[in-house]
Every structure is written in C-alpha cells, then in structure tokens.
Backbone as JSON Lines, residues from 0, in Angstrom:
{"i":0,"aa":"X","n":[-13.17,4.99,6.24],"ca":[-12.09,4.1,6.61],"c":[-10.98,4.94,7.22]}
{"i":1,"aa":"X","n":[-10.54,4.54,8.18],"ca":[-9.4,5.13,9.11],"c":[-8.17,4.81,8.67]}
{"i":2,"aa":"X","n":[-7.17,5.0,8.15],"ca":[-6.19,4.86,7.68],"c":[-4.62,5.06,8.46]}
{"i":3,"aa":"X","n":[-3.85,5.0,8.6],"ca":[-3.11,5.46,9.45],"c":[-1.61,5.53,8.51]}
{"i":4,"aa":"X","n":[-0.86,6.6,7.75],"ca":[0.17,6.27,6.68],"c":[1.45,7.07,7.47]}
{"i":5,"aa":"X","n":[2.35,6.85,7.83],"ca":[3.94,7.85,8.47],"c":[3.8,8.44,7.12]}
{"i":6,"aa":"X","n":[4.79,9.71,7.87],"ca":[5.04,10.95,6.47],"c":[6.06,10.13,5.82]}
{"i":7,"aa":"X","n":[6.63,9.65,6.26],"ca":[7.67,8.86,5.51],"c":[7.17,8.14,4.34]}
{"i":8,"aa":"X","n":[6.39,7.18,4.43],"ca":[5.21,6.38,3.01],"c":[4.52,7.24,2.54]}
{"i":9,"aa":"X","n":[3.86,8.08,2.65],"ca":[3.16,9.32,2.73],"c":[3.66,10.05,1.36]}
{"i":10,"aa":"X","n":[5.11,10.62,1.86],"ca":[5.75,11.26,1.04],"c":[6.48,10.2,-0.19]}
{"i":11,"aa":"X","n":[6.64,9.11,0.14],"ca":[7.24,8.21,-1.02],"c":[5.99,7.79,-1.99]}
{"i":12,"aa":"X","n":[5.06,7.93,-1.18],"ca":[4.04,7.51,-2.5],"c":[3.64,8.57,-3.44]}
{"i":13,"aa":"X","n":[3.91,9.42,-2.62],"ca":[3.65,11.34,-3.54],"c":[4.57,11.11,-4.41]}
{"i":14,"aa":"X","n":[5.86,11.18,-4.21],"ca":[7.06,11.63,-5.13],"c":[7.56,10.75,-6.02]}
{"i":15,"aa":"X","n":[7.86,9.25,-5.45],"ca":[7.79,8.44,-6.64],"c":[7.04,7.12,-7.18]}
{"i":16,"aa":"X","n":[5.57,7.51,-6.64],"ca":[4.46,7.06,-7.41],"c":[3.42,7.62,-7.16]}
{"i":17,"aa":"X","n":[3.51,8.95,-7.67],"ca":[2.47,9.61,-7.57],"c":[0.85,9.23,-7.16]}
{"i":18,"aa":"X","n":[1.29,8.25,-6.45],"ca":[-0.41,8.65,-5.45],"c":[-1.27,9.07,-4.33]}
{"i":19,"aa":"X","n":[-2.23,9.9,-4.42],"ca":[-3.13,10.27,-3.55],"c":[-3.0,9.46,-2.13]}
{"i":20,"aa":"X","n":[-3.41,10.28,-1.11],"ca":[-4.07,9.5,0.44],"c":[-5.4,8.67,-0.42]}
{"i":21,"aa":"X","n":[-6.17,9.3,-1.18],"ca":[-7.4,9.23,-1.03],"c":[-7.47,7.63,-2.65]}
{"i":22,"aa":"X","n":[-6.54,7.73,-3.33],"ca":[-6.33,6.58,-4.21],"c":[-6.14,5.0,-3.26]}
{"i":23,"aa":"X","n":[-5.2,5.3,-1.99],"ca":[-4.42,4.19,-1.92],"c":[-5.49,3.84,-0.85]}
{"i":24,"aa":"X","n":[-6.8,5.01,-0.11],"ca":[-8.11,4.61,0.76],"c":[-9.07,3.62,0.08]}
{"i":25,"aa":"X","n":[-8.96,3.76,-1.3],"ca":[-9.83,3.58,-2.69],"c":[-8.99,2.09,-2.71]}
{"i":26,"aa":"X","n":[-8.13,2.05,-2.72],"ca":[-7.43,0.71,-2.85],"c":[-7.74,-0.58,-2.11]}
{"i":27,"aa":"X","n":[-7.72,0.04,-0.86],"ca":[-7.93,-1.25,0.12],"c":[-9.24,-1.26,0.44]}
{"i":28,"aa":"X","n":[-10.31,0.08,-0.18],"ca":[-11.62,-0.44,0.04],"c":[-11.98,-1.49,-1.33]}
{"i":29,"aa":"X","n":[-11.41,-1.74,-1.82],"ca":[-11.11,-2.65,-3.12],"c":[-10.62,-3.77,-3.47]}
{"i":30,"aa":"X","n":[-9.95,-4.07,-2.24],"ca":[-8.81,-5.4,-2.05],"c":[-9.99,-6.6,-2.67]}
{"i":31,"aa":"X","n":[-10.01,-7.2,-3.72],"ca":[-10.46,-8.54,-4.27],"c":[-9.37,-9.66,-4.11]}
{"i":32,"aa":"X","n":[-9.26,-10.53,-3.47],"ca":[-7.82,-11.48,-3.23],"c":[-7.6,-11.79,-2.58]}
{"i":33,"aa":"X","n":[-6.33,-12.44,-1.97],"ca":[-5.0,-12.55,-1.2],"c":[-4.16,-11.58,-1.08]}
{"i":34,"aa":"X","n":[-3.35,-11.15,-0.43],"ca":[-2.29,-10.53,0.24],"c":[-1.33,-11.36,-0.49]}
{"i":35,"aa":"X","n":[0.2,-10.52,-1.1],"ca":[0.92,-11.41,-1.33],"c":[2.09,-11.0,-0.26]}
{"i":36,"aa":"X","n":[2.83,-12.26,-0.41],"ca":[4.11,-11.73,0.93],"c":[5.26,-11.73,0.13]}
{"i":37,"aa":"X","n":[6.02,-10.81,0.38],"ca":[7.3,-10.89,-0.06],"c":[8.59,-11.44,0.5]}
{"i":38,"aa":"X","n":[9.12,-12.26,0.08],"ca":[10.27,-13.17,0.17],"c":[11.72,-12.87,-0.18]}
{"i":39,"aa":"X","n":[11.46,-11.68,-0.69],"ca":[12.89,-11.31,-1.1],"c":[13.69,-10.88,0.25]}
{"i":40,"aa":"X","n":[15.0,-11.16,0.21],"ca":[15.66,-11.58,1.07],"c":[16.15,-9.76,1.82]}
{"i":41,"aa":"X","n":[15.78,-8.7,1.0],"ca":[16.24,-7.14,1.68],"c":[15.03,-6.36,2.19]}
{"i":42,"aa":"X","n":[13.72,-7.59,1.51],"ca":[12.19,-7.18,2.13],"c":[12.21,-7.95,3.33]}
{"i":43,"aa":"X","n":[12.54,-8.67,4.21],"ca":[12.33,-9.1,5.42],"c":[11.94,-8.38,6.02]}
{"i":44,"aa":"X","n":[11.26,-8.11,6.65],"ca":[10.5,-7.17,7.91],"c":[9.63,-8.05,9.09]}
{"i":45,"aa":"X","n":[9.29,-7.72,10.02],"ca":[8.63,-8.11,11.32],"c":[7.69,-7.26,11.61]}
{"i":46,"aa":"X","n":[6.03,-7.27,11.34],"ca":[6.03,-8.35,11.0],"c":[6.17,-8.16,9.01]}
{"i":47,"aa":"X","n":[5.81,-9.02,8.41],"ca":[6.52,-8.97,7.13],"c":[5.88,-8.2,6.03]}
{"i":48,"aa":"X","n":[6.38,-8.03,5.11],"ca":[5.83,-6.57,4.36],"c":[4.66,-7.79,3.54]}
{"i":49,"aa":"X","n":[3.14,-7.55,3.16],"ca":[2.48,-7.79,2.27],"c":[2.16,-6.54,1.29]}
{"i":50,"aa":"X","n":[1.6,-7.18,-0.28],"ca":[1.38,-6.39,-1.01],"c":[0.11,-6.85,-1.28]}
{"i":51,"aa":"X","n":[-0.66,-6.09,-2.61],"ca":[-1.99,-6.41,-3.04],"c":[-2.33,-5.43,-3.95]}
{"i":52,"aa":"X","n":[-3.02,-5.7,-4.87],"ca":[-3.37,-5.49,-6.4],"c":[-4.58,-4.74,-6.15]}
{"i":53,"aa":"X","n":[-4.96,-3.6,-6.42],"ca":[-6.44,-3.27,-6.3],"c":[-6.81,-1.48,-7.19]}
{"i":54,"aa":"X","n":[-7.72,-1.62,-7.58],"ca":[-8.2,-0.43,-8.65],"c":[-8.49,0.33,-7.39]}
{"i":55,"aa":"X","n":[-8.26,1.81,-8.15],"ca":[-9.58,2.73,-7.61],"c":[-10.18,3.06,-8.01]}
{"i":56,"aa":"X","n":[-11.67,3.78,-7.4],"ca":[-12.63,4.41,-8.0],"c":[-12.77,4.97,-9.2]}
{"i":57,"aa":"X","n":[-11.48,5.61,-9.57],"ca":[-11.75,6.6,-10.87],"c":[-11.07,5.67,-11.5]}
C-alpha cells in the first residue's frame, strides 16, 4: 500500500501518539466501517477531516 503522510503528521503521530508509519499502513489495511466526519466547528477543513477506528496487526 502506497501511503503518502507530510513530515508534519508524520512527526505528530511519532511524538504525541506514538505511532509507527508501518502501524497507521496496518490501520487502513484494516478499516472495517464507515469513515466518521467531524463536525466540530475548529475541525472544518476542505475537503473535511474523516476519522476511523481500526487495529493493527500486532
């Protein structure tokens, strides 16, 4: 899976939630669900930020 993450997310997922490139690859080869969207009014984005729940491998 081809992934594509800015150092910017990159580095925020290292430092304050410690996870792997290779956890969050594990993640979305995992996605069981829906996408949820966020509505909060300082999450607005274009197009809009989704989230999603998913294990990894280990």
């Amino acid at each position: 899976m081809s992934l594509i993450i800015s150092a910017r997310v990159r580095e925020k997922l290292k430092q304050k939630h410690r996870v792997s490139e290779d956890e969050i690859i594990d993640c979305f080869a995992n996605i069981n669900g829906r996408y949820l969207r966020d509505k909060r009014e300082q999450h607005q984005t274009n197009p809009p930020t989704l989230w999603f729940i998913a294990e990894t491998d280990s």
